[in-house]
Each structure stands twice: as C-alpha cells, then as structure tokens.
N, C-alpha and C positions, 0 to 999 in steps of 0.2 A: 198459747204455746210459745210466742213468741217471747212471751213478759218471762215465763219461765227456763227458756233458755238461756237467757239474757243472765237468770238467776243461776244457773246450775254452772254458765261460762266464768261469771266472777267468783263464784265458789271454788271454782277449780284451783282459778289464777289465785285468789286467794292462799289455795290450801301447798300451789306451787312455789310463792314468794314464803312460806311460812316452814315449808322445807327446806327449801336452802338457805333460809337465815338460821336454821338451829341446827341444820347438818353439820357433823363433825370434820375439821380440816387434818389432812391427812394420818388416820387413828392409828395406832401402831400395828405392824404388820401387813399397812396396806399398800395395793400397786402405787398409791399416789407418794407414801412416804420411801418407798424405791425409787420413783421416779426423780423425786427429788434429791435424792443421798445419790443420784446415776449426773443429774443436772448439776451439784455443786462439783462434784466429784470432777468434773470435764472440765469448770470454770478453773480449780486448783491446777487443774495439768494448764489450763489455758494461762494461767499466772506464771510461769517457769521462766526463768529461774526464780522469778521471787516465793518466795513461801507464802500459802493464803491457807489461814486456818476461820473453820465458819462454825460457830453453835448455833441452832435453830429450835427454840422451843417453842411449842403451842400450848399456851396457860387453861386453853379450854380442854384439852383431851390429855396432855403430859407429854404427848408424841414429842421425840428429839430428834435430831439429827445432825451429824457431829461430820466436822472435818479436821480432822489434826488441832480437833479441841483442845486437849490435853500438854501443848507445848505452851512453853510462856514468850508472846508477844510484847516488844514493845510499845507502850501505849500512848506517849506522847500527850496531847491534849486529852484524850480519852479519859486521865486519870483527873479531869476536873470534876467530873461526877460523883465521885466520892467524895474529893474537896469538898463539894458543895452538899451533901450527903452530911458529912460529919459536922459543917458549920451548921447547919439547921436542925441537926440532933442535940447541939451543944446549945440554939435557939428551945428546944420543946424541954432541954433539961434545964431552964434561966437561966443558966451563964452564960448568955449571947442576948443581945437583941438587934432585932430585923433595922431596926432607926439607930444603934449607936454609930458612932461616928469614928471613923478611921484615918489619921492622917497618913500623910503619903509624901514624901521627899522627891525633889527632882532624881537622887541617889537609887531611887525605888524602885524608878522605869526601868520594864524590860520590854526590849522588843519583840513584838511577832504576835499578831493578834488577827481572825480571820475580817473583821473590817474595822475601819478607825474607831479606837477609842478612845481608853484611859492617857496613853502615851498621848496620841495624835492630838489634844484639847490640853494637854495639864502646859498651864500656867502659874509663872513665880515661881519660886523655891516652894512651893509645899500647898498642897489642897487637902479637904479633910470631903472623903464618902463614906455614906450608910453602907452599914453590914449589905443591906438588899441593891444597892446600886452595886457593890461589889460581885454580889452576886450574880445578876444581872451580865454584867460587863464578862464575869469569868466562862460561865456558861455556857450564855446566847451569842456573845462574840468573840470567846474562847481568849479574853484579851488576859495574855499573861501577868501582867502588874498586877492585876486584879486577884489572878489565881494563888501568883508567891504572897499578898498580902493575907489572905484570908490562910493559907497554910501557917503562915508566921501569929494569925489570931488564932488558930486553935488550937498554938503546941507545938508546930513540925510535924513533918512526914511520920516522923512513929506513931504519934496521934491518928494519922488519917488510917496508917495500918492497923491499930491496934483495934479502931473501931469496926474494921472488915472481919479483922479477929473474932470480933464479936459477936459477928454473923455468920460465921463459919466458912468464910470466903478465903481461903487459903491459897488460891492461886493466885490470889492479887495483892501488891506491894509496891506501896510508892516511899520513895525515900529519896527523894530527891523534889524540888521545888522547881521552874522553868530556868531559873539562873544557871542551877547548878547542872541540868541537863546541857545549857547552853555552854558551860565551862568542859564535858567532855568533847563538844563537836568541835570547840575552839582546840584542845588539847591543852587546857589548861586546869583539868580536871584536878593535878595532882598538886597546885600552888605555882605552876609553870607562870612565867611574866612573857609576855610577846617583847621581842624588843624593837623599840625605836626604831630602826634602820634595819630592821627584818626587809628579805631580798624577797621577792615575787616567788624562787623557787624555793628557800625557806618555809615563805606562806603555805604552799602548795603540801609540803611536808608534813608541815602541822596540820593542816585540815583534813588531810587523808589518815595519817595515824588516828587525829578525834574521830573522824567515820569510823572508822575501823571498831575502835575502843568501844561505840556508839553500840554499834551492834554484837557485841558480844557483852558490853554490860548487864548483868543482873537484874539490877535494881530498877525498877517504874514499869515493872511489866505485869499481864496479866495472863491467864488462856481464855484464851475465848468461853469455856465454861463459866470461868469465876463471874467476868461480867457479864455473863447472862443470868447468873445467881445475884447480880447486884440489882439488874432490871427487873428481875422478879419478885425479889424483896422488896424493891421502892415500887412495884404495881401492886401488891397485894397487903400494903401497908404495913411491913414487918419490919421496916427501917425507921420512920418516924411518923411523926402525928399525921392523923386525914391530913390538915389544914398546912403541913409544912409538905407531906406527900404532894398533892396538889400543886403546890408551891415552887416547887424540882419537876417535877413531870411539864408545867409552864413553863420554863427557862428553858427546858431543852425540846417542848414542842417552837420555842420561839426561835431555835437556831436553825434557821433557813440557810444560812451559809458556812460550811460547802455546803453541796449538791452531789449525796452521792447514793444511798438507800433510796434517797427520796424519789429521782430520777425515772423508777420504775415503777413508783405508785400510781395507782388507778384514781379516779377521780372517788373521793367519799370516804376513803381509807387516810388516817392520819396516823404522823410517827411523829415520836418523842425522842430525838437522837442526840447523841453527841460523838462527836468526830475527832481526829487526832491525824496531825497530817508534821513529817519531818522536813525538814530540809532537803532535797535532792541535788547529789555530789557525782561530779562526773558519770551522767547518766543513770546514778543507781538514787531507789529514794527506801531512807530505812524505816518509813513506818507510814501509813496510810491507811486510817483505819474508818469505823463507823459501828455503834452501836445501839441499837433504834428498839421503839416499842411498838407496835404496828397493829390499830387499832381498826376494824372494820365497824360499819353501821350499827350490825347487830350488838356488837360488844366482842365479836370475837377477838383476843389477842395474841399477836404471835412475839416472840422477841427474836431479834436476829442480831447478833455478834459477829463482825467479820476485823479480821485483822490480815493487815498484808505486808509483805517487810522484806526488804532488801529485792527491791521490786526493778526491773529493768525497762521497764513499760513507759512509754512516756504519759501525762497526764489523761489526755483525750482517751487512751485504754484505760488506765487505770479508771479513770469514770466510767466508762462501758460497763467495765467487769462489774462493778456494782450495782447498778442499775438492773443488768443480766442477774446480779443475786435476789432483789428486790423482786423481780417476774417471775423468776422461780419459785418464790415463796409464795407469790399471789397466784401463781398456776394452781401450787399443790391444794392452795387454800378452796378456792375458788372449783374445784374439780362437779 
C-alpha cells in the first residue's frame, strides 16, 4: 500500500508540474489578461507626467496587451537592434562578413556607451574591428562608435529603415545614427557651431532648445507595437538565418547592463533585451526604454516593449516602474 501510494503521489506531482508547464499564459479574454491590461494600466498613470507606453505579447497563445502602443516613442539605443538586425542579414545575404575588418579613426569616437568600451580603450589615430567585435560592443554594451560604424557599413539609416520596410514594421524609423541624435540635444542639429566663448547662460539656452527639439523630433522612433513585431520576427526566425537569429538573440541576452525588465525576473526565466536610456535635462529624462524577450523553462515566451519618455521620475523610480512591469508579466504568466 505503501509502495503504491508513494506511486499514485508522484504521479500526481507529476501530472501537476506537466500542467502548469503547458498551461496557457493569460489566453485572450481571460480574468488574468484583465488583470494585467488593470496592472500596466495603474503603472502608466504611476509614470505621469511622463508618457509610458507598453506592448505585451505571448508568442505561445497570441494574447496582447497594449498600452498607448500605437504612439511613436523615442528609441535611443533601442534602435541598435535593428542596427544589428540588418548588419547580419547583409551577413546571411554575403555582402558582410562576421571577421571583416573595420577601421575606426580617433574622428569616429562617440561618446556614451552603457560600460567602457570602443571609446574608453581606442588607442593611436585609428584601430581596425571585426564586423562581430562591432557588434558585440554595439549591442551588449550599447557602445555608440560601434553602433554609428556598423550603420555607416550598411548604407545609413535608410538602409536600416528600408530593411523594417521589409518586414512590414512601419512604426519603426531610424534615420539618424548616435552622432547625429547627439547634434540635436547639442542644438546643433541644424549646422549650428558652439562658439568659443559661449557664456554658461548661453550654454543653458542651447541645451534646452536641443531637449526640447529632442522630444518632438520624428525621426529614431518607434511604438511599442512595431518593436514588439521586430522581437517576434527575430524569435520566430522571419528576420534572418537560425545561425545569425541565434547570433542577435546572444548579444542581447549578453546585455546585463542596465538593469531594468530584468530586475523583476524570477529565478529560471531569461530575457534577451536591449535598452535605450537619454540623457536627463533639468530633471526631465526624454527616453528610457527596454525591450526584452522573456523566455520561461518550459519554452514559454512572452515579449514585452515598454517605452517611457519625458519622464520626471528620478532614476531609482524609474527602475521600479520596470521591474513592477516585468512582475506583472510574470504574475499573469505564472497564474
């Protein structure tokens, strides 16, 4: 009796661990995908004044749920996954290779990378990296030289749009490279020269006009729809080869830093993200994003897009708020 209960107990556990690995995370029309469209929904009013729009799809049921999806954010770093997207589709069609070599001028550096790279090490007038060190560097540690070089190796900005074009991603639009994003927050966007004996209150002038210009610009933005439509074309292999798919989903499971979907992950769940953080100007920061792929044990996966912009929050919220989206997701999952 004994022997067979013992049999009938792990059968159960069994039959209980094998339900909830194939249960569907919240299916459309149910209390859990309310709960969560009621939970993002509170964290948006909790963002105010800044604007925080969120996509959430579940690749195993279709279930979405949207928060002021449909606006175009700007994306900042965010827009290096396409970068890096259209460099290694230009790898799968041979006009690129992972080992050619790229040289790089002192003239090249840009600053602003999320930990020291390209900048912080380059040595002499001029260093020569592989296409995959570039990548690497642009991706995983968001290091801007890296990102303007590989845009400059595939064409320009039209290039990188024209290849979203191609996928039918219409909300997303990069036309601008890190320089040139960095020439509107300067206010030198329009061929403007700083001058030499520019006064403190001058300065002040100019940097607030480029904020300003910043956030009402067009151009390098996406909605949170579109790149949720870029995560799920590079998950389901509709972007490029298995072996370059893999390859990109890498880079961006390797960016640990920032710290901000990730914050509210459960221990066994991994996310493949890439982040996009602005400059923050007299207390206001115009873009602070994240968008991640969020892989459970079973295989279940969800992607989540959030974008946050003209944010008045200081940092230590701003990390909150994300981490709180990240729990929400693994609430509704996990139900």
């Amino acid at each position: 009796m004994i022997s067979r209960w013992r049999f009938l107990t792990c059968f159960a556990l069994l039959f209980l661990v094998c339900v909830w690995q194939t249960a569907p995370a919240f299916p459309l029309d149910s209390s859990e995908k309310t709960s969560l469209q009621q939970s993002l929904t509170e964290l948006a009013v909790r963002a105010r004044p800044g604007l925080l729009g969120i996509t959430v799809l579940d690749l195993n049921t279709g279930a979405q749920v949207r928060i002021r999806a449909d606006r175009a954010y700007p994306m900042m770093s965010v827009f290096k996954a396409s970068v890096a997207a259209t460099v290694l589709a230009q790898v799968d069609a041979g006009h690129l290779s992972l080992e050619q070599k790229v040289t790089l001028t002192r003239a090249d550096i840009v600053d602003g990378s999320a930990v020291p790279s390209i900048g912080a090490h380059f040595h002499g007038d001029s260093m020569a990296f592989t296409v995959n060190e570039l990548l690497s560097a642009a991706v995983s540690e968001s290091d801007n030289t890296a990102a303007d070089a590989l845009v400059r190796l595939v064409g320009g900005p039209k290039v990188i749009t024209a290849f979203l074009r191609s996928h039918g991603m219409e909300g997303m639009r990069v036309d601008l490279d890190e320089a040139g994003v960095d020439r509107i927050f300067q206010g030198t966007d329009h061929g403007e020269q700083i001058p030499a004996n520019e006064t403190a209150q001058e300065t002040l002038a100019r940097r607030r006009r480029g904020y300003r210009d910043y956030l009402s610009d067009p151009r390098n933005r996406t909605t949170p729809d579109a790149a949720a439509e870029l995560l799920k074309q590079l998950w389901k292999g509709q972007l490029l080869s298995s072996v370059s798919t893999q390859h990109l989903l890498q880079l961006m499971y390797d960016q640990t830093v920032p710290h901000r979907l990730r914050a509210g992950l459960p221990n066994g769940v991994r996310l493949a993200d890439k982040c996009g953080t602005s400059v923050s100007f007299e207390g206001e920061t115009a873009a602070y994003n994240d968008i991640g792929i969020m892989t459970w044990p079973n295989g279940h996966t969800v992607i989540v897009a959030a974008f946050l912009t003209a944010s008045r929050a200081d940092k230590a919220e701003r990390d909150a708020l994300y981490a709180e989206i990240t729990r929400s997701v693994v609430r509704a999952v996990m139900h």
